[in-house]
N, C-alpha and C positions, 0 to 999 in steps of 0.2 A: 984559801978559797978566793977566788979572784970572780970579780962582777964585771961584763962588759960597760956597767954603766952604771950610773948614779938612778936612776931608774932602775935598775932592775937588784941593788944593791935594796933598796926601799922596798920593793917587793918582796924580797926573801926575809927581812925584819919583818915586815908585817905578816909573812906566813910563818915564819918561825917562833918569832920573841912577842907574837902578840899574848896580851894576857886576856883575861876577863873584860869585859865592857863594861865601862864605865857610865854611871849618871851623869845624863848629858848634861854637860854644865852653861850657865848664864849663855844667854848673848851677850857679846863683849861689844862693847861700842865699835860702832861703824871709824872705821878708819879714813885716814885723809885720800883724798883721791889718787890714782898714782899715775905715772908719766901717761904722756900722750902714749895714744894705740902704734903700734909697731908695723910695718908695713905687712903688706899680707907675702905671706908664706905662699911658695910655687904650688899649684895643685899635685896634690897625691895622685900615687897610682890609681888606676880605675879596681876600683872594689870588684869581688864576685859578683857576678850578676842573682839577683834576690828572686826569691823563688816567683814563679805565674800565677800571677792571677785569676781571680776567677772569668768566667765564659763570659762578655761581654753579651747584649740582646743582639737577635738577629738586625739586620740590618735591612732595609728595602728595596724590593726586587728590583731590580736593573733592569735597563729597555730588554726587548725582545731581539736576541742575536739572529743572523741572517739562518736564513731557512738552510738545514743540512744537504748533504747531498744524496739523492735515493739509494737505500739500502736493496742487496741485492733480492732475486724475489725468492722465495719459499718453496717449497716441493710442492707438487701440484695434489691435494686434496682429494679423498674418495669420489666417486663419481654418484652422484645423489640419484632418488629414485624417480622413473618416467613419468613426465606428466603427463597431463591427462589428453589423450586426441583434440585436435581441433576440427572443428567444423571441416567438412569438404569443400573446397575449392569449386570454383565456377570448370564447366569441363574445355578443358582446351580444342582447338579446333582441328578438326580431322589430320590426321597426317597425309603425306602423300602415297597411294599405292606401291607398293613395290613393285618388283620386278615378276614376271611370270616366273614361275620355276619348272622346272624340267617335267616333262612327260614321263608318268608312272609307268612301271612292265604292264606289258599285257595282261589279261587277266587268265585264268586257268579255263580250259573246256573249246566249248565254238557255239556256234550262234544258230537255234532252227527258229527260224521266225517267218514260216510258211504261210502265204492269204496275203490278202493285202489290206486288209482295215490292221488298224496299230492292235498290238495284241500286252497280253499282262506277259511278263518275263520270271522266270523264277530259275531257281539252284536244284538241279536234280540228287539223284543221290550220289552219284559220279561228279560229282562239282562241275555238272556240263549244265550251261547257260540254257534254256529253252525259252520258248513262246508257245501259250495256246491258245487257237480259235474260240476257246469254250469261253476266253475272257476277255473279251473286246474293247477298247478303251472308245469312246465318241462322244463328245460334246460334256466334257467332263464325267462321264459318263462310265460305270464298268460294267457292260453289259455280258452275262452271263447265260450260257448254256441252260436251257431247261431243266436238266436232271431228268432224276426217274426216284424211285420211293426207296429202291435198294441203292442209289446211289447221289444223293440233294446236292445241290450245287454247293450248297454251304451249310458244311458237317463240321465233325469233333475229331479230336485227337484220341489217343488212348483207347483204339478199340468201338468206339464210336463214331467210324465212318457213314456209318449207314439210317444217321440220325440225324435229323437236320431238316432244312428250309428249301423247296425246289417248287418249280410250277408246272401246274399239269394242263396242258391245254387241254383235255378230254372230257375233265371234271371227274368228278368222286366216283368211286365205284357202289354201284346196289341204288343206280337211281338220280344222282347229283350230275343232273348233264352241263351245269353253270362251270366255264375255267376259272382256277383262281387260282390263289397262293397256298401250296400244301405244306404239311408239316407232317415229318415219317417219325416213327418210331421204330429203332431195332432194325427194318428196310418198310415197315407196314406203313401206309399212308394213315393218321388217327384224325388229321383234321384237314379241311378248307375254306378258305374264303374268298366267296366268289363277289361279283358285283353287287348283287342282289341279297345272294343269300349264302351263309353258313353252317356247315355240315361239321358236326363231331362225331368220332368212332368213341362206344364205350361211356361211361358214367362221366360225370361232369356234376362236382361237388362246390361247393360254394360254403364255404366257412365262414364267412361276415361279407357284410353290404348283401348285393341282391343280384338280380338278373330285368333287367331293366329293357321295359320293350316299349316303351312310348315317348315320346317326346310333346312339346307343344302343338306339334303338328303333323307329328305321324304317326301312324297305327303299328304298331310291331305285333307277331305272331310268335306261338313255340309251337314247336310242329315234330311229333312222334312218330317215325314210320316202322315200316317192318313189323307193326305186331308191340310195338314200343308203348311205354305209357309216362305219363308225367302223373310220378307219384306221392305223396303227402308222407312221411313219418306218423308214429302215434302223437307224437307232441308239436307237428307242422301241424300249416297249412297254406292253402293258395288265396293268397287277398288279392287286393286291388280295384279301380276302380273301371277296370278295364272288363272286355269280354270272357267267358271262360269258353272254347268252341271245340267240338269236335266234327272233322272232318270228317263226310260219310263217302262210300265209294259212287252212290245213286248223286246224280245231278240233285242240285237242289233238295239234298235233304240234311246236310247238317245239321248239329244240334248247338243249341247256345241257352246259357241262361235266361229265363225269362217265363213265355208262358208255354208249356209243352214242346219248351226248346225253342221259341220265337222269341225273337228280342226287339220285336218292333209292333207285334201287335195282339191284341188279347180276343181269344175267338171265341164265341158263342154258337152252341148247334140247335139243331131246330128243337130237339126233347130238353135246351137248357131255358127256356119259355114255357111257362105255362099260363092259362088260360083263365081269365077269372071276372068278376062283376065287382063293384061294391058294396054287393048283400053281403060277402062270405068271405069268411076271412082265415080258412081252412092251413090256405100256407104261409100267410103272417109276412108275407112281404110286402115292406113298407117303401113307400115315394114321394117323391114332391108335391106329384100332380095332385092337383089343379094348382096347386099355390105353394110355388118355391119357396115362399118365405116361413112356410109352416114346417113345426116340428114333426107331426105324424099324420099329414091330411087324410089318407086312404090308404086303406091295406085290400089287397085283392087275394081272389080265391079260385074254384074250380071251372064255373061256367063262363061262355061266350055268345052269351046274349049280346051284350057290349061290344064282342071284337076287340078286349081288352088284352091284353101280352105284355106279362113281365118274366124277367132273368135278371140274373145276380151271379158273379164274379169276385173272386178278391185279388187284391191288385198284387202280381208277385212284388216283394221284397228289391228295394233297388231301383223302380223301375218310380213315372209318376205318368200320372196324364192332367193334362192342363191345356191353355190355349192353342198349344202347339198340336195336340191330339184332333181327330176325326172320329167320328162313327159312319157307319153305311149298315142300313138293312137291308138286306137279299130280297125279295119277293122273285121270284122265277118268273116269265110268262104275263106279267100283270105288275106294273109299278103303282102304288098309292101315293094318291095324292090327295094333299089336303087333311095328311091326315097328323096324328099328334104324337110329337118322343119327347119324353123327359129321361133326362139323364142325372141321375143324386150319386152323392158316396157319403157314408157314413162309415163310423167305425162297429165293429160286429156285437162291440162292448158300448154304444153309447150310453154316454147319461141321459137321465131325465132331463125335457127342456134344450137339449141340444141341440140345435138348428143341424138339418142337413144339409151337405156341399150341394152347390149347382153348381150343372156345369154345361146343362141346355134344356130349353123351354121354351117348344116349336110345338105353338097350341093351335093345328088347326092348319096347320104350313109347312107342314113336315112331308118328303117326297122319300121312297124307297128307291134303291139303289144308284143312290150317290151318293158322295161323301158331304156331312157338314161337318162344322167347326166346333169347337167344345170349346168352352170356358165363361167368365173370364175366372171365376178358382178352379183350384187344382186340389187333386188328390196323391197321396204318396205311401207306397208302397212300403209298411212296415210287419206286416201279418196280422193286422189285425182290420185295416180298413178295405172294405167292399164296394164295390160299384153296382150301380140300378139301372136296369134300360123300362122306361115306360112305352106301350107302343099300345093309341087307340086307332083301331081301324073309322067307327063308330058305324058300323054297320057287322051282321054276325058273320065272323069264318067260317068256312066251310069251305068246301069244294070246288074252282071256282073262283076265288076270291081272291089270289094273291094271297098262300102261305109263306109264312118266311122260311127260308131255308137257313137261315141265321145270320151274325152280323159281327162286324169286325170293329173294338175299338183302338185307334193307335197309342201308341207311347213310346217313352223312352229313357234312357238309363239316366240316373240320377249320380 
């Protein structure tokens, strides 16, 4: 066996011929020091490089390098949802006209426009252009052909030509000589309205509001002819504060509400006076006289020794007499003078103690046939209150004498 070296000859002794270990034995005294140090040996080859270490700490951020260079850009993104309108805009100023444009074709047909006031133009049924007299154009104006009842100037479609609005210069037929504006039914004329006055053909119903004939200032009338009447239902009636009138065919004999169809004055005839004294008190009618301010002064009866005369009335319903009213006695042939009327109204039900109305007390001053004055109270017309005429001659009636042939008191509607 051969060892390259004295070293490595020591090395294989001690792996091969080593024994057991020994107790380690003494320290052996420190030996003398030994030559000076030897020069240094050339450096060894560089050793393997020894494994890495661990990650040292980070280190601190370094300045901020120059800004890169822009990246290219991106696809372009969904297109998002529309916002919301803006307000309108101030409006811009007019544009400039255009140009004219060409001249349309003719139209279809030909032209009759016959007269010479400008007239209304219409489409026949042949799409030919006309004009007619019937419809005159003037002063903004579309004046129109009178018509006739079977054919109004302005009708309906559908079979109802002959219905409509036309005017009759003639006026109404059965009577209505007023012209006015008609209205046809079917070809039949059913109404008009004339200046003055208007005519209906046929019933005329009223289902709410009313018929309305007066104003602040004017009198309206409803007026029935032919035999016509103006009639009530079981559960109507005719109010108002107005006249009720029927026209009679005799001049001056109409009738109105009031007294025997008067509505302006209350009549007395000669057998509604009777004759009487203040012995007797047979027919219980009561007066002022002599002293209006008494409850029951005298009641008179049969005789006319006195030339005493009383009548009694009751005042229709509606109606009053007060300062506005008159009386006038008749005497025929012979006017009294000097002589004495009291005028009372009571109710037919007074109570006891109940002062009678005055409403004149001409003691001794009182003239026949002319009118005085009544008042200053008034009486009013509810059915129950009565009016008094006193009338002393003071001398006896007879034959002769100035009989009254009766007397009128006025009034009027309430």
């Amino acid at each position: 066996m051969s060892f390259s070296s004295y070293s490595s000859y020591n090395q294989y002794v001690k792996n091969c011929c080593k024994g057991e270990k020994g107790d380690k034995g003494n320290v052996g005294p420190t030996g003398p020091s030994g030559g000076p140090i030897g020069p240094t040996g050339p450096t060894g080859d560089t050793g393997d490089p020894g494994p890495t270490g661990d990650t040292g700490p980070t280190g601190l951020q370094g300045e901020l390098g120059p800004t890169g260079p822009t990246g290219l850009q991106g696809e372009l993104g969904p297109t998002g949802p529309t916002g919301l309108q803006g307000e309108l805009g101030p409006t811009g100023p007019t544009g400039l006209q255009g140009e004219l444009g060409p001249t349309g074709p003719t139209g279809i047909g030909f032209t009759d426009l016959s007269g010479t006031a400008f007239q209304m133009a219409y489409f026949n049924s042949s799409t030919e252009l006309y004009g007619t007299p019937n419809a005159e154009v003037s002063n903004n104006q579309i004046l129109f052909a009178s018509g006739t009842s079977g054919e109004p100037v302005i009708a309906f479609q559908d079979g109802f030509n002959s219905t409509g609005i036309w005017y009759n210069p003639t006026g109404f037929p059965g009577g209505f000589t007023s012209s006015g504006l008609a209205i046809s039914i079917a070809g039949n004329q059913r109404a008009q309205i004339g200046a003055t006055t208007q005519r209906f053909e046929g019933n005329l119903y009223v289902t709410s509001g009313g018929i309305l004939t007066n104003s602040a200032s004017t009198l309206g009338d409803i007026w029935a002819f032919g035999g016509g009447a103006i009639k009530s239902g079981s559960s109507g009636s005719v109010t108002g504060a107005g006249l009720v009138r029927h026209t009679a065919n005799a001049s001056a004999a109409d009738w109105e509400d009031g007294h025997m169809g008067n509505p302006s004055e209350l009549i007395f005839t000669p057998t509604d006076f009777v004759v009487g004294s203040s012995g007797t008190r047979a027919l219980q009618v009561q007066s002022t006289q002599p002293d209006p301010s008494a409850v029951s002064s005298l009641w008179y009866g049969l005789t006319s020794a006195d030339g005493s005369l009383c009548a009694q009335k009751v005042v229709p319903n509606g109606f009053v007499i007060d300062a506005s009213s008159t009386i006038t006695v008749y005497t025929p042939g012979l006017s009294w003078t000097g002589a004495t009327c009291y005028v009372s109204a009571q109710a037919v039900d007074i109570g006891v103690g109940i002062p009678l109305i005055n409403l004149l007390s001409a003691n001794g001053t009182f003239f026949t046939n002319l009118p005085w004055s009544l008042g200053p109270d008034s009486v009013y017309g509810d059915g129950h209150n009565i009016i008094t005429i006193y009338l002393g001659r003071g001398i006896p009636i007879g034959p002769g004498t100035g009989n009254p042939s009766g007397a009128i008191i006025t009034m009027r509607r309430v």
